[in-house]
N, C-alpha and C positions, 0 to 999 in steps of 0.2 A: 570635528563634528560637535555641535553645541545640543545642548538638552536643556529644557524648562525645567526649573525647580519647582516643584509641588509644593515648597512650603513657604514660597512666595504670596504676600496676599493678592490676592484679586482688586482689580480697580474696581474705582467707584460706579464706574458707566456698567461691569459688567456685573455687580453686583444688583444695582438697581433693573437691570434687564431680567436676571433669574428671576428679583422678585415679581415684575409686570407677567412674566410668563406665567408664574405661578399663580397669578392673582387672575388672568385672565381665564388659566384655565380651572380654579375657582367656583368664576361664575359663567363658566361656559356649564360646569356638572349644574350649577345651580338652575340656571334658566333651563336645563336639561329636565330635571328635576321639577320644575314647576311647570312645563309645557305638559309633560307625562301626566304629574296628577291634574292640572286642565281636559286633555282630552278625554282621561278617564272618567272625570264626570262627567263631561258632554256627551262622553257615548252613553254611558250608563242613562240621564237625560234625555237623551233622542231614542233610546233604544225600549222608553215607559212611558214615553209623551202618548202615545195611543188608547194606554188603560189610565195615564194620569189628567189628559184632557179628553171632554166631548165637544163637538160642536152641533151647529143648526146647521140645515143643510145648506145654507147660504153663506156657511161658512167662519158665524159668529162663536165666537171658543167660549165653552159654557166649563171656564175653570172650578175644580173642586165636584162637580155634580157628577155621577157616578151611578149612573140608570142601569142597576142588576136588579134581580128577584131574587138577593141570597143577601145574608149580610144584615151590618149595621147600616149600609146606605139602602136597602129596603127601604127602610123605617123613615127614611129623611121626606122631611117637607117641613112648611112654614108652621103650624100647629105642632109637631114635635118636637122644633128645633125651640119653639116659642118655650113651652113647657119647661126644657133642661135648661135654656138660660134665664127664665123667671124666676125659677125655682134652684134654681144653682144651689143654695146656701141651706137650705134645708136639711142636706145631707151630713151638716157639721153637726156634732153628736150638743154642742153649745146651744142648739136654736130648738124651737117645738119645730116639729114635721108633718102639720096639718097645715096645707093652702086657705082652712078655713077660718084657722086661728089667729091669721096674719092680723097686723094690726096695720090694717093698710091706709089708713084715715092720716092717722102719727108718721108712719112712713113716710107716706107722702108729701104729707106737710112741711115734716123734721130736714129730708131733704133738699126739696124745694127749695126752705130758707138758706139751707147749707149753701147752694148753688148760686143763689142770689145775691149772696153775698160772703163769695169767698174768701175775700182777705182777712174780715172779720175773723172767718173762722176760723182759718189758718192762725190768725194772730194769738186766738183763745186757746188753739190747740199746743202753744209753745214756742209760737214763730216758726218763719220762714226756714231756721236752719232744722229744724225739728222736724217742717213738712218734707223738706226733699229728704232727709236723710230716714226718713220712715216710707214715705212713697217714691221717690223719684231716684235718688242714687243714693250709692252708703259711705256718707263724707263723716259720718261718726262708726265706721269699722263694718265687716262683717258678721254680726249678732243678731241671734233672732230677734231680740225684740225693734233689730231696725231691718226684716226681712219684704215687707211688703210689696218691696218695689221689683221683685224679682215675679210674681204673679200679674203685676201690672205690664210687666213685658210680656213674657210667655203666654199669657191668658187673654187681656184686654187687648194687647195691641197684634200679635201674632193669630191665637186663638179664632177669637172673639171679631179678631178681623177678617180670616179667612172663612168664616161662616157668614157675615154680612157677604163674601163676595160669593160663595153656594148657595144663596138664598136668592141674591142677583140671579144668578144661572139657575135655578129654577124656575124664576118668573120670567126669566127671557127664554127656557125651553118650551113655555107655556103662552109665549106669545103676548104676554103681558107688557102693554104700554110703560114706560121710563121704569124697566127694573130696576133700576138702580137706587131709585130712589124708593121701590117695595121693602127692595132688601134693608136697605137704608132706617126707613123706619120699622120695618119688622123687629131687628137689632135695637136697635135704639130703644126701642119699646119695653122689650123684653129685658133689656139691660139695666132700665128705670128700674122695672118692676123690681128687681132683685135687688138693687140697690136701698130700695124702700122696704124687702126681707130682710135685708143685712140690717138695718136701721131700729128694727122692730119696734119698739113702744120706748126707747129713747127719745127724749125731747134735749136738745142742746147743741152746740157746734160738733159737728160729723166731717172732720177733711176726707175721709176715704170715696166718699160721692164725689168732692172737688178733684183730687185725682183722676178719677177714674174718668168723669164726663165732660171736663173741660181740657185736659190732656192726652189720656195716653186712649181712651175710643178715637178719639178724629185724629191720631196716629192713625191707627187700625183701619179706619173707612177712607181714608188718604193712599194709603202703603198699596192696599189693596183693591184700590180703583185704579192701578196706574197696572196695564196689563204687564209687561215685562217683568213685575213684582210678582204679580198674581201666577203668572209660568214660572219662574222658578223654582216657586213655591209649590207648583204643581206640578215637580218635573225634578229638577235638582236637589230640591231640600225639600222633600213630598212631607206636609202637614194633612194630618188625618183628625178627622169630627168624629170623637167614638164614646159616643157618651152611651150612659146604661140604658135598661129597659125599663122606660118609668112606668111603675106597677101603682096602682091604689087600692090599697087595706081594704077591705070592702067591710070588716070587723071593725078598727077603729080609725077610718077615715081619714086616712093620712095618705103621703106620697112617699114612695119606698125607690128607690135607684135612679133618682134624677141628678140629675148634673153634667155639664160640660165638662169631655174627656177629650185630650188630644197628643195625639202620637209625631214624632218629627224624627223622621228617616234620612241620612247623611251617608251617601254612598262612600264606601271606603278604594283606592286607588290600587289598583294592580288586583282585586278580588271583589266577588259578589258580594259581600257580606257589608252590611249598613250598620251602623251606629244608630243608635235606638234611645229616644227618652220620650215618657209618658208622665203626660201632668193634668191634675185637673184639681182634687185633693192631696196626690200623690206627688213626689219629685223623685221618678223612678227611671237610671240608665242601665243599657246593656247594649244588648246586640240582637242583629234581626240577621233572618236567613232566611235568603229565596229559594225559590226550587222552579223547577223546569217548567212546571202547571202554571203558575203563577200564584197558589199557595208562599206565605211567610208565615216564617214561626221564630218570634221575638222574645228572646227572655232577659228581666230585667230585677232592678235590684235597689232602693233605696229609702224613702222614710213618705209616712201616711201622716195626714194633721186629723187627727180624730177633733180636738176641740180647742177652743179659743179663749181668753179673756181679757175683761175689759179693767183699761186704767181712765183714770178719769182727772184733770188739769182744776188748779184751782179755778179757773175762770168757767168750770162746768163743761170743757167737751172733754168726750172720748174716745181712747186709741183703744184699737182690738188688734192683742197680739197673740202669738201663736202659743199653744199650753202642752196639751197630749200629743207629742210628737214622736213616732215612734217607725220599729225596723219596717222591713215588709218585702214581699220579693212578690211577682209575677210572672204568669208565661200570656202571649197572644197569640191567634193565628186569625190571621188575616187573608179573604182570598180576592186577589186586583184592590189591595188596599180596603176593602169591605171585611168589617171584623166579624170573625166567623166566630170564636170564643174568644173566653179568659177567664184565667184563674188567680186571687190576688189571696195571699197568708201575710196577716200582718198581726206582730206581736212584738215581744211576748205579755208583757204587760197586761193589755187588755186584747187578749186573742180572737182573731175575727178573720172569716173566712168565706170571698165572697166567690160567688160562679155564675158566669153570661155566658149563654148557647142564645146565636140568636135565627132569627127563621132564615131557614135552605138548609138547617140541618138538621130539623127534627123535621118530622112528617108523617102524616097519617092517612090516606086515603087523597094520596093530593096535595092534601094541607098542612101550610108551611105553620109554622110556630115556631115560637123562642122558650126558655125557662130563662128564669133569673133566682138564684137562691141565696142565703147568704146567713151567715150564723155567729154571732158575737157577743160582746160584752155590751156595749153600748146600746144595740138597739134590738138584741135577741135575735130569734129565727123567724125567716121568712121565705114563702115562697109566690114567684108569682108567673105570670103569661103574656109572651108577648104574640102580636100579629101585626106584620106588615099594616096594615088598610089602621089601624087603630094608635092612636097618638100616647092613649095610657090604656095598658091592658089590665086585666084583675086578677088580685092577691090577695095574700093573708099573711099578717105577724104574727108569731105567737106570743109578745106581750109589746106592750108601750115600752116608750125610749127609756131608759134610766134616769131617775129623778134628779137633776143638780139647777142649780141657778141658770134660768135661763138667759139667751142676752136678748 
């Protein structure tokens, strides 16, 4: 009777067979593994496409618009979406915060030229490898002061894109002739203007207009005219428009809580629970959590850009980079994606402490209203009101921004 030796080696045929086995089954876990997290987000996906899409009754999918009487999408329409993207920049503690103080002549102008002749100014600005590595990608490291291009994505083309296509589905819920093209210049419009804020009474070469208007927007109005982008987005990787309650001073004639805020939700696989980041001045991650209502309560965690400043190239143009940047933590609640609050502590440095209730949660006799409050270093304490039906409600500061050089 014969027996195999065990410490015989194995042939080559059967050694290469264990390893096919093993490699197949590998990627049998693997494609396992990636079908699982697929269907989890499809389901998560199909099972929010109802509150994350509206249509017309003909069937036309009116992405991103979100027709409640509660909420930050109350407030929405073409004049207040107008406002938070004009006025975007106002909010950096580096600029005045009067609409009336603009110097929109020089803006305009200083712009313009920038646009008219990009390469120029590109060239003045330090060349080509300067512009993309400050705007467009970071082929000179990850440093803030070549940070730009990370708001030109999130903001301008994600953002700023998904609002040109809620502005679309507002004027197509309204029955309005080629919205698309409403939407289209409504954004457009709005996105000048602030570009000619950011510019303010500078005269010389500006790349950040070049960026922004010959790039990374006709991303944004591209990305998000092609509907399959436009659902996903509003379904899978849900971007939310959650900007403040823009209040005006009625004391010193200024604009208090304007700007473009947006939220981007990323279902997580095998649990309800999403991935959370909030950006607009902020670049703040965490976690969101749903509940059975359709209530979310999001908290998150990372750094607030209070103020800016500017460098300036021997051939006379100027970069604007990032200065007072600092911690900050938030909570949101949101209900069907409609932001019902938020609470944002940012410090320690210069400690500031803002708070949005907006209407469906307070109420008086019927009547819906928002507060917006807010108390800091930079721009002291304020309080103000919002209402549905009204694009900027009235407030009051209790003093003017803190004196520093303005840009």
């Amino acid at each position: 009777m014969s027996h195999r030796d065990s410490s015989r080696p194995r042939s080559p045929r059967a050694t290469r067979g264990r390893c096919i086995s093993s490699n197949a089954s590998r990627v049998r876990r693997a494609l396992l593994l990636l079908t699982t997290v697929g269907m989890g987000l499809v389901e998560t996906a199909n099972a929010h496409a109802a509150d994350a899409r509206q249509a017309k009754p003909d069937g036309t999918p009116l992405y991103f618009l979100n027709d409640v009487d509660y909420g930050s999408d109350s407030e929405f329409n073409p004049v207040q979406a107008t406002i938070h993207l004009s006025y975007d920049i106002l909010r950096n503690a580096s600029y005045q915060d009067s609409p009336f103080k603009m110097a929109y002549g020089t803006g305009f102008g200083n712009v313009g030229k920038s646009l008219f002749h990009p390469f120029d100014t590109i060239e003045k600005a330090g060349g080509a490898a300067e512009f993309i590595a400050h705007e467009v990608f970071p082929i000179k490291g990850l440093r803030s002061e070549y940070g730009q291009w990370i708001p030109n994505y999130t903001l301008h083309v994600l953002g700023e894109g998904m609002v040109y296509r809620k502005l679309w589905s507002w004027y197509a819920s309204r029955d309005v002739p080629v919205p698309w093209l409403f939407g289209l210049l409504n954004t457009a419009a709005a996105q000048f203007i602030n570009e000619a804020a950011e510019n303010s009474t500078f005269r010389g070469p500006n790349t950040d207009p070049v960026a922004d208007v010959w790039i990374f927007n006709p991303i944004g109005y591209t990305l998000f005219s092609i509907d399959p982008v436009a659902r996903f987005f509003s379904t899978t990787l849900r971007i939310n428009f959650w900007p403040g309650q823009a209040t005006f001073d009625v004391v010193h004639a200024k604009l208090l809580n304007t700007g473009g805020n947006y939220s981007f939700k990323v279902p997580l696989p095998f649990t309800k629970l999403k991935l959370f980041y909030y950006t607009g001045t902020d670049g703040l991650g965490g976690i969101s959590i749903p509940t059975e209502r359709g209530d979310s309560f999001s908290f998150a965690a990372g750094t607030h850009l209070y103020t800016m400043r500017a460098e300036y190239t021997t051939q006379g143009a100027r970069l604007i980079l990032p200065d007072d940047l600092e911690f900050a933590v938030a909570a949101f609640w949101d209900r069907n994606e409609s932001l019902m609050g938020s609470f944002e502590l940012i410090g320690p440095k210069h400690p500031t402490a803002l708070l949005n209730l907006y209407p469906g949660l307070l109420r008086v006799a019927g009547f819906r209203f928002g507060l917006y409050g807010s108390a800091g270093y930079y721009d002291g304490a304020a309080l103000g009101l919002s209402i549905s039906w009204l694009p900027v409600g009235p407030g009051v500061a209790g003093w003017t921004r803190t004196g520093q050089e303005f840009l």
